[in-house]
C-alpha atoms as a printed R data frame, in Angstrom:
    type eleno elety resid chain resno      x       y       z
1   ATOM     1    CA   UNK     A     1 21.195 167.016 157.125
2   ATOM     2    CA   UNK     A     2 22.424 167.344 153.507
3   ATOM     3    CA   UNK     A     3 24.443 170.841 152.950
4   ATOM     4    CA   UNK     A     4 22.839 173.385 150.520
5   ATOM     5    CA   UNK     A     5 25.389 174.391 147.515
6   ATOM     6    CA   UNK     A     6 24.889 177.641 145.848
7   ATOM     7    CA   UNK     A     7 25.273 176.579 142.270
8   ATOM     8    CA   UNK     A     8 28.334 179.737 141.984
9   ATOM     9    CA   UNK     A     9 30.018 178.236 144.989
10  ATOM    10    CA   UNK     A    10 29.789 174.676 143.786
11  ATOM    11    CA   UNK     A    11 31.935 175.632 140.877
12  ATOM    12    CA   UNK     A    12 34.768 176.364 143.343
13  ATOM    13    CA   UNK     A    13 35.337 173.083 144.087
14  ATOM    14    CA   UNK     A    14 36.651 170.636 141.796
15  ATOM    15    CA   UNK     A    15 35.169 167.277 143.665
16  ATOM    16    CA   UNK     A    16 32.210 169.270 144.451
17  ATOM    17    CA   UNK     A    17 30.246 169.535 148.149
18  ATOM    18    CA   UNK     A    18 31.427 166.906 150.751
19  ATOM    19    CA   UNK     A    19 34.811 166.337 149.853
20  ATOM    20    CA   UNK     A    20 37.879 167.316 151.756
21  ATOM    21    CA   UNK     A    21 41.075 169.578 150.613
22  ATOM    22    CA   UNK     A    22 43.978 169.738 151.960
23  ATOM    23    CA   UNK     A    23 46.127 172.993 152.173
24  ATOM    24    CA   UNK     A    24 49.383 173.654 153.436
25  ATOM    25    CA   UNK     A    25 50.211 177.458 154.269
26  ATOM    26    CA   UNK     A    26 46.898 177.809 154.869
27  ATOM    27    CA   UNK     A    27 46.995 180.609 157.733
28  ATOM    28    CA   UNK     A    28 47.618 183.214 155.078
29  ATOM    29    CA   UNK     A    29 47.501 185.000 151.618
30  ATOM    30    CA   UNK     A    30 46.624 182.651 148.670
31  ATOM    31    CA   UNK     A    31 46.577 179.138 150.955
32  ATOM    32    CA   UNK     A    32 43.839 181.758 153.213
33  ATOM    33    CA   UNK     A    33 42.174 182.746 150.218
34  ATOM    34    CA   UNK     A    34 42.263 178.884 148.634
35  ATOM    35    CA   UNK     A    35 40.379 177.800 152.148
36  ATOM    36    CA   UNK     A    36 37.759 180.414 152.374
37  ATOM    37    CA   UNK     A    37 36.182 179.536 148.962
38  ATOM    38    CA   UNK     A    38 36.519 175.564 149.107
39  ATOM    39    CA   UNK     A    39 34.473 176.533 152.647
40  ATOM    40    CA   UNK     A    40 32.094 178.648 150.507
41  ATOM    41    CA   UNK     A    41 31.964 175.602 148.111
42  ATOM    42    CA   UNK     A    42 30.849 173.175 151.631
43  ATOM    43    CA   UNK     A    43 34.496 171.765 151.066
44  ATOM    44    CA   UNK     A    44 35.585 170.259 154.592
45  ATOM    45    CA   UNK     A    45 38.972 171.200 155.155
46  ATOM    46    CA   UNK     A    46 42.654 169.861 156.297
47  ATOM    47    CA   UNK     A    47 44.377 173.107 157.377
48  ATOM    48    CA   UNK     A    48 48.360 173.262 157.875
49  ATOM    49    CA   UNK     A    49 50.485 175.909 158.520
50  ATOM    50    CA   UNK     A    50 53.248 176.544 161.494
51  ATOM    51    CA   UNK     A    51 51.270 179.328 163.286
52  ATOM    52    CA   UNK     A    52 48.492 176.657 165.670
53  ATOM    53    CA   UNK     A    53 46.997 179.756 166.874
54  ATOM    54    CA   UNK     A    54 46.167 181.459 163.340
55  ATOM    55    CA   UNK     A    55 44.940 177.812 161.824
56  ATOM    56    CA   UNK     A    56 42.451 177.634 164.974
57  ATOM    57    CA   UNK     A    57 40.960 181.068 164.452
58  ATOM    58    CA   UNK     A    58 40.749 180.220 160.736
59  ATOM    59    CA   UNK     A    59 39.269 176.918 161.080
60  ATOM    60    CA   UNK     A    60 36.491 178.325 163.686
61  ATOM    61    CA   UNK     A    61 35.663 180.814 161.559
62  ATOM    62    CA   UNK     A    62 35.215 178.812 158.627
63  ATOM    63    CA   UNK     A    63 33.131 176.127 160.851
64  ATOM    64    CA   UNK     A    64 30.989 179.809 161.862
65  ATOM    65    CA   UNK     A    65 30.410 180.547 158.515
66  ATOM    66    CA   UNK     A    66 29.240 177.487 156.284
67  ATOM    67    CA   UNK     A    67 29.106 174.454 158.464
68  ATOM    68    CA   UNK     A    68 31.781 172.421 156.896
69  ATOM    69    CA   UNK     A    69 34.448 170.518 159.182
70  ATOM    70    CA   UNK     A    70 37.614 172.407 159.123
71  ATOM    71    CA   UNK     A    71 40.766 170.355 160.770
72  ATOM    72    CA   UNK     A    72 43.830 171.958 161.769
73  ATOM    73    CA   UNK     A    73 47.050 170.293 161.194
74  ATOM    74    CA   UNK     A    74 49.854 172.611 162.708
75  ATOM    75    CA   UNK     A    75 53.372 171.731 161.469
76  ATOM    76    CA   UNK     A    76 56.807 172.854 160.021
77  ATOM    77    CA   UNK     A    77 56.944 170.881 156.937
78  ATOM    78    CA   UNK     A    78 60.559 171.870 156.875
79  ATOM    79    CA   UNK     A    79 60.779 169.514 159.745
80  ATOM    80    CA   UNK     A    80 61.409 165.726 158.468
81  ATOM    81    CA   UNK     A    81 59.070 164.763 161.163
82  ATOM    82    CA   UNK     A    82 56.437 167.412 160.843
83  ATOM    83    CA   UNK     A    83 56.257 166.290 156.835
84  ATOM    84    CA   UNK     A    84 55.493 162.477 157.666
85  ATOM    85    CA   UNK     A    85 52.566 163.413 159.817
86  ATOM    86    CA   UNK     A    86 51.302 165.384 156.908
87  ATOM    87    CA   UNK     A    87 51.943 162.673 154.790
88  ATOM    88    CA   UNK     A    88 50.147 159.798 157.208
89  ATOM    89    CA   UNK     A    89 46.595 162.366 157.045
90  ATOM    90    CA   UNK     A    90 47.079 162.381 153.314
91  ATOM    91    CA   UNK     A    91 47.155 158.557 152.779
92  ATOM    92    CA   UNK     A    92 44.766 157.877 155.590
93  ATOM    93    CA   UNK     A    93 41.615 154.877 154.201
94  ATOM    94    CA   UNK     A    94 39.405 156.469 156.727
95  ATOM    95    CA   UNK     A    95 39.136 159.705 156.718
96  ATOM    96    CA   UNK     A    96 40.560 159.807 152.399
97  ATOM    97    CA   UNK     A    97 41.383 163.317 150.826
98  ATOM    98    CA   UNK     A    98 39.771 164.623 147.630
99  ATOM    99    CA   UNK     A    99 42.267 167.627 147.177
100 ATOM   100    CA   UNK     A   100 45.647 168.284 147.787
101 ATOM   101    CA   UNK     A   101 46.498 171.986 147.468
102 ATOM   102    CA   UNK     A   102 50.707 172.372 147.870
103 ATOM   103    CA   UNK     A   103 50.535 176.345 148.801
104 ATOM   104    CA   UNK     A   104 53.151 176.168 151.283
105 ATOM   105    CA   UNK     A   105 56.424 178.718 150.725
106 ATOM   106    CA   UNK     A   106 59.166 181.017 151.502
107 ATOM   107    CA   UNK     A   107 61.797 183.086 149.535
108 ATOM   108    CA   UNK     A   108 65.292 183.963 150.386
109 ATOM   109    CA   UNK     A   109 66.273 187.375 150.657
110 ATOM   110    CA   UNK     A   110 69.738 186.977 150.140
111 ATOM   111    CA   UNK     A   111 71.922 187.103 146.536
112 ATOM   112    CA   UNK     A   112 73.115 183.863 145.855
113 ATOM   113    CA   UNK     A   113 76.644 184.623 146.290
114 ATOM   114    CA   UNK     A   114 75.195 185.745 149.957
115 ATOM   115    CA   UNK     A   115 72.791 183.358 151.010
116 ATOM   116    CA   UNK     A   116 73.529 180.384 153.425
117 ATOM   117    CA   UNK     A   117 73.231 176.964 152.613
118 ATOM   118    CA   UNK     A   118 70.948 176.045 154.942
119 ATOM   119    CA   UNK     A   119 68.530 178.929 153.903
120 ATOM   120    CA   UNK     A   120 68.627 177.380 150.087
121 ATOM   121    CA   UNK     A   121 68.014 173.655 151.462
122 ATOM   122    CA   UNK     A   122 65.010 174.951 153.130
123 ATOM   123    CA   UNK     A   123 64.122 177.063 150.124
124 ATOM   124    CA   UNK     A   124 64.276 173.828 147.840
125 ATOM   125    CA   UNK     A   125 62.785 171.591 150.491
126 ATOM   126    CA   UNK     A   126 59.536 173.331 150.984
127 ATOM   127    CA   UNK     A   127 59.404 174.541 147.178
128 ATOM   128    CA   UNK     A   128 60.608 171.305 145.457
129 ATOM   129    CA   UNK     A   129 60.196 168.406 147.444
130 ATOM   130    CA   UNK     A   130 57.464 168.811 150.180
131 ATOM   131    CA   UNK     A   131 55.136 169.037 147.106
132 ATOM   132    CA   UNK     A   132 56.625 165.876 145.434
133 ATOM   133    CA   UNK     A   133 56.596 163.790 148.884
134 ATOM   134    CA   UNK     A   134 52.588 164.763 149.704
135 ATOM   135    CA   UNK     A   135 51.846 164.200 145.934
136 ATOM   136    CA   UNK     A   136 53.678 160.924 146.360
137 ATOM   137    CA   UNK     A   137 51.207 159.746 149.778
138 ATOM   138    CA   UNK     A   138 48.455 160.969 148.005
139 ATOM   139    CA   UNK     A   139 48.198 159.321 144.806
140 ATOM   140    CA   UNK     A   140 47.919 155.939 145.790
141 ATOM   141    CA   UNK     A   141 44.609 156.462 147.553
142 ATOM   142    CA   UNK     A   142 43.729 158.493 144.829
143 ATOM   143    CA   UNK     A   143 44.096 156.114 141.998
144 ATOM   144    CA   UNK     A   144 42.361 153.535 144.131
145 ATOM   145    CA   UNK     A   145 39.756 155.312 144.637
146 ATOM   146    CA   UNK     A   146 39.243 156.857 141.129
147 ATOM   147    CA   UNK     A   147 39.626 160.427 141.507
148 ATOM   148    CA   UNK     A   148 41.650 162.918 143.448
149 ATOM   149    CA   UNK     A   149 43.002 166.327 142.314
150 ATOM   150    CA   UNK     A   150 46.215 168.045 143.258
151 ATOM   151    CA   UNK     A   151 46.811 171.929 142.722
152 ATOM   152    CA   UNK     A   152 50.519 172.526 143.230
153 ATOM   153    CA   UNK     A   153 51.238 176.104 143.928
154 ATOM   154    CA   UNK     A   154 54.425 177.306 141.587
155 ATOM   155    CA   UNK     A   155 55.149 180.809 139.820
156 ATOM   156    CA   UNK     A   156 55.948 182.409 136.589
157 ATOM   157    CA   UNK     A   157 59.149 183.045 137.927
158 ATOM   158    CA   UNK     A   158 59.337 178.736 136.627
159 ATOM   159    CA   UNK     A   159 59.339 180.190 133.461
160 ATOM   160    CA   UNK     A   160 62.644 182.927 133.559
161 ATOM   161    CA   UNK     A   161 66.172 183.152 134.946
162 ATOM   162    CA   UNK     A   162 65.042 184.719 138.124
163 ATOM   163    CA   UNK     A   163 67.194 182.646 140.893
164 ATOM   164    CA   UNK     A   164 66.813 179.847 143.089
165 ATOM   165    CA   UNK     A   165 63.548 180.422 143.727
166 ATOM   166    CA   UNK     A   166 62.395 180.086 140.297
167 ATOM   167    CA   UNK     A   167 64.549 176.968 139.566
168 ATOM   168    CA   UNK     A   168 62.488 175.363 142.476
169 ATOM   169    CA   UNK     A   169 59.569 176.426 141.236
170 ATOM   170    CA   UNK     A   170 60.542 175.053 137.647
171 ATOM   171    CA   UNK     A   171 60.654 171.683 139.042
172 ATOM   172    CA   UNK     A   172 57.061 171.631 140.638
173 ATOM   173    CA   UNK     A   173 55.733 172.546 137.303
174 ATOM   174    CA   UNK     A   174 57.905 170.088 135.855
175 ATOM   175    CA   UNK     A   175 56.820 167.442 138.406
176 ATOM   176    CA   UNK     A   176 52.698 168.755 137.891
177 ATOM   177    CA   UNK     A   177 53.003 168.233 134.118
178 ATOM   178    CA   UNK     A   178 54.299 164.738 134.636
179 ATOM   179    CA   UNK     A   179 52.116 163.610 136.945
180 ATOM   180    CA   UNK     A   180 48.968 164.688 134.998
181 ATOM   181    CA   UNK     A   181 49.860 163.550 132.042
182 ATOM   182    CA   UNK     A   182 50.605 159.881 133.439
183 ATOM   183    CA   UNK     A   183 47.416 159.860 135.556
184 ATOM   184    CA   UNK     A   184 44.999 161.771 133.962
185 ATOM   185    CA   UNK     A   185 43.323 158.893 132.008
186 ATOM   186    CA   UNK     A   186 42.838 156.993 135.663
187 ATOM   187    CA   UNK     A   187 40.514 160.232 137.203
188 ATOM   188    CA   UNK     A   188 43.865 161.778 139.068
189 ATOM   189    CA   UNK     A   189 44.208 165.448 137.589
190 ATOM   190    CA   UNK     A   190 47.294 167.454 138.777
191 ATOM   191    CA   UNK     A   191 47.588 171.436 138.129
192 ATOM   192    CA   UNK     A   192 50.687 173.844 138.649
193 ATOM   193    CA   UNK     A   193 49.003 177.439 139.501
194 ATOM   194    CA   UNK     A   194 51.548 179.801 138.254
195 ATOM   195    CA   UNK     A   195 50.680 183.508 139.691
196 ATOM   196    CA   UNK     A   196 52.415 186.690 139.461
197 ATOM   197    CA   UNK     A   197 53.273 188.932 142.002
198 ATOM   198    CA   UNK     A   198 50.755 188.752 144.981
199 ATOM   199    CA   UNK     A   199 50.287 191.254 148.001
200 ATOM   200    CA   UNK     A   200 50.578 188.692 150.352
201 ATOM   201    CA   UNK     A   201 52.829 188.263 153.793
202 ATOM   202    CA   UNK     A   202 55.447 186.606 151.391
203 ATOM   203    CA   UNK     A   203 56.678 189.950 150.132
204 ATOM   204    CA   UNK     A   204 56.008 191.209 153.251
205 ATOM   205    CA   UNK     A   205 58.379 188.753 155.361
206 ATOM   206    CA   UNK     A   206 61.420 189.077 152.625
207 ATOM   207    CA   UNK     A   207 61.356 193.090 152.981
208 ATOM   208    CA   UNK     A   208 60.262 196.042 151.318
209 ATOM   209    CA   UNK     A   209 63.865 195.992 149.625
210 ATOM   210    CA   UNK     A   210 63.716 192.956 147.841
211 ATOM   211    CA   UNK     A   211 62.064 194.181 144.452
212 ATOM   212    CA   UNK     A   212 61.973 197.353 142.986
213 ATOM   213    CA   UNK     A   213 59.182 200.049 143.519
214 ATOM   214    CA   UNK     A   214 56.482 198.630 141.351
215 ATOM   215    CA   UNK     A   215 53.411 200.242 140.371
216 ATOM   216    CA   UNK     A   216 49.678 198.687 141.556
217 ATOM   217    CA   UNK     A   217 48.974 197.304 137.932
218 ATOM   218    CA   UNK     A   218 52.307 195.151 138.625
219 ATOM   219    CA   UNK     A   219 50.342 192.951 141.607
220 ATOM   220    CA   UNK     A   220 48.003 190.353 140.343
221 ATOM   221    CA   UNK     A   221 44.959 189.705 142.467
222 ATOM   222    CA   UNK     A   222 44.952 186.582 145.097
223 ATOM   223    CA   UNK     A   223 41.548 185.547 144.889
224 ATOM   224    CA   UNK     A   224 41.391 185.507 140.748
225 ATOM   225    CA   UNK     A   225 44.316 183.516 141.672
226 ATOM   226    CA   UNK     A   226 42.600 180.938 143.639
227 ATOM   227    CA   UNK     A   227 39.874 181.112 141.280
228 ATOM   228    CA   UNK     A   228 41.940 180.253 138.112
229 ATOM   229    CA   UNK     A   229 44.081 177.477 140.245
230 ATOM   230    CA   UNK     A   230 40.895 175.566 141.271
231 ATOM   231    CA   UNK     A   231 38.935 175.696 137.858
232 ATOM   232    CA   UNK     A   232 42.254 174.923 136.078
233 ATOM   233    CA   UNK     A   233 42.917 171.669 138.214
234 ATOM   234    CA   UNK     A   234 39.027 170.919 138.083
235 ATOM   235    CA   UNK     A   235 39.208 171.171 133.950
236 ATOM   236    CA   UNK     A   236 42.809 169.121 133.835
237 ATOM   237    CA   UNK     A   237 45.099 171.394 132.978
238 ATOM   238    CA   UNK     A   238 48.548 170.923 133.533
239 ATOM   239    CA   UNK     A   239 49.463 174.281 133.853
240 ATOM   240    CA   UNK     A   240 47.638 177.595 134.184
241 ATOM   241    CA   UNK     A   241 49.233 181.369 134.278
242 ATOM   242    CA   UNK     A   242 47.027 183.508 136.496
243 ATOM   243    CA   UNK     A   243 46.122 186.870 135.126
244 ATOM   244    CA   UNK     A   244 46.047 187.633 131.199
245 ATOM   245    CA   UNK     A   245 48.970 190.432 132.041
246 ATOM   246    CA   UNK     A   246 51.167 187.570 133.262
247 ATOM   247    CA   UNK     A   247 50.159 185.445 130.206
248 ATOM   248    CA   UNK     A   248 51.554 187.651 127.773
249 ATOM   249    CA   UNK     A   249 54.447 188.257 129.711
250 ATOM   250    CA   UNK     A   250 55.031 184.914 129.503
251 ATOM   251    CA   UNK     A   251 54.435 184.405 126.271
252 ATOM   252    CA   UNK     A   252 57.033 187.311 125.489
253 ATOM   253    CA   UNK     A   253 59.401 185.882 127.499
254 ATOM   254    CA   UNK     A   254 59.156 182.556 124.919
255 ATOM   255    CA   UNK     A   255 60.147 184.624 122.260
256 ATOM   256    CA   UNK     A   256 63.213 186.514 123.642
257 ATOM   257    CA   UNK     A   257 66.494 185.256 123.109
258 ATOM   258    CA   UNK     A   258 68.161 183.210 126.105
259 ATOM   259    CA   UNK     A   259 70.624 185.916 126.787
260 ATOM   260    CA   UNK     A   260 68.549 189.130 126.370
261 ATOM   261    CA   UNK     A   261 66.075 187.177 129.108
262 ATOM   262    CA   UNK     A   262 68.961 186.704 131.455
263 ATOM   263    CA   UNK     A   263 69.821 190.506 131.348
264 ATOM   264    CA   UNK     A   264 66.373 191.533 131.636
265 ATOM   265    CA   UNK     A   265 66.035 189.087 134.525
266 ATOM   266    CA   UNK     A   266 68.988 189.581 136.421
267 ATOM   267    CA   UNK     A   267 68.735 193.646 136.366
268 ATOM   268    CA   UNK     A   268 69.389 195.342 139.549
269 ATOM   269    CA   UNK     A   269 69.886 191.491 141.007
C-alpha cells in the first residue's frame, strides 16, 4: 500500500518517501533526533550505534509510529571489523542506500599534554576517517545509480584552534567540501553540518568539568540542527553552520587575527 507523506514531513527528507538513510550514533542526541524525522518523512532506516538494546527500542518505536522499516546495525565502528560490516550494508546492489548520515562521535576529556594515545587514535578514527571510509563504500553505488546524499556530522569547533577535536573535525569538512564539489554535477550531494554546542549525552559522557558554566542561550537546539543538516545536504551545500548565533560567531572568528583567536580559544584550556 503506498505510504501517505505529509507535505511538511516530506521536506525532511532529501530523496523524499521510500528511500533509506543510514545513521551511525543513532541511539542518541542529534543521530536520535536525525532518525525520528527521516521516520516522520516515511524514510526507512539503517540504524548503528554500539548500544543493540537502545537501537532495538528505537527502531520498534519508529516501526510503531509511521510504518517505515527501521534496521538495526549494532557495531563499534572503532572496531576495524565492526567498520567493514558497515561498509558491506552501505555498498550493498540489493538493498542500495539513499542517505548516508556520519553522526557518529566522542571527545576526549583529557589536555593534550594528558591524554593517551590510544584515546586520540580513537578520537581521529571515528571523527576523521570512519566518515571518509563509509563515504568511500558509498559513492560508487551512488554515482551509478544517479543520486545519493551524504550529511557528514562536523562542528564549528572545524573552524577555531580548539584541540584535537576540532582538527578532526576540520578534516571532515575538508573532506565534505571536496567531495561535493567533485560529484555534485553527477546527482551525489555531500554536506558537513557544523552545530554548536548541543545538550546531548556527548557533554554528558566527557563531564560536567569539561567547559565552563555556560548560560542556556550558549546551547543551540538539536532538532533545528537536524533540520538545517538535512535541508542543507538536500539543497547542495557544502557546508552549513547551524544556528544564526553560531554563524556570526563564525564569521567573527574570520576576522580576528590568528593569534588573538588562539588566546581566546585556548582560555582556561
Amino acid at each position: 500500500m503506498p505510504r501517505t507523506v505529509f507535505p511538511r514531513a516530506a521536506r525532511e527528507a532529501p530523496m523524499g518517501a521510500r528511500g533509506t538513510a543510514l545513521i551511525t550514533g543513532a541511539s542518541a542526541g542529534l543521530g536520535r533526533e536525525f532518525a525520528r524525522r527521516l521516520a516522520a518523512a516515511r524514510v526507512d532506516l539503517v540504524l548503528v550505534a554500539r548500544d543493540e538494546n537502545r537501537l532495538a527500542a528505537l527502531a520498534a518505536g519508529l516501526r510503531a509510529a509511521h510504518g517505515i522499516t527501521a534496521e538495526t546495525l549494532p557495531a563499534d565502528l572503532t572496531d576495524p571489523d565492526d567498520l567493514e560490516r558497515v561498509a558491506r550494508r552501505l555498498s550493498s546492489e540489493d538493498a542500495p542506500v539513499d542517505l548516508l548520515v556520519n553522526n557518529a562521535g566522542f571527545g576526549v576529556r583529557a589536555g593534550f599534554e594528558r591524554s593517551t594515545l590510544a584515546e586520540e587514535r580513537r578520537l581521529h578514527e571515528l571523527l576523521s576517517w570512519v566518515p571518509l571510509r563509509l563515504a568511500h563504500a558509498a559513492v560508487p553505488g551512488m554515482l551509478a545509480r544517479g543520486r545519493g546524499w551524504i550529511l557528514n556530522v562536523a562542528s564549528v569547533a572545524a573552524f577555531t584552534p580548539t584541540g584535537t577535536y576540532g582538527a578532526a573535525k576540520a578534516a571532515v569538512v575538508s573532506l565534505s567540501r571536496a567531495l561535493n564539489a567533485r560529484y555534485r554535477g553527477r546527482g551525489l550531494r555531500v554536506t558537513a553540518l557544523c552545530p554548536g554546542l548541543l545538550a546531548t549525552e556527548f557533554h554528558e559522557r566527557m563531564g560536567a568539568d569539561h567547559l565552563p558554566r555556560l548560560p542556556r542561550i550558549a546551547w543551540a537546539d538539536t532538532e533545528r540542527a537536524a533540520r538545517d543538516g538535512l535541508r542543507a545536504v538536500r539543497r547542495g551545500r557544502s557546508v552549513v553552520i547551524t544556528d544564526g548565533r553560531y554563524r556570526i560567531a563564525r564569521g567573527l572568528a574570520a576576522l580576528l587575527p590568528d593569534r588573538l583567536l588562539e588566546r581566546i580559544s585556548t582560555t582556561g584550556g
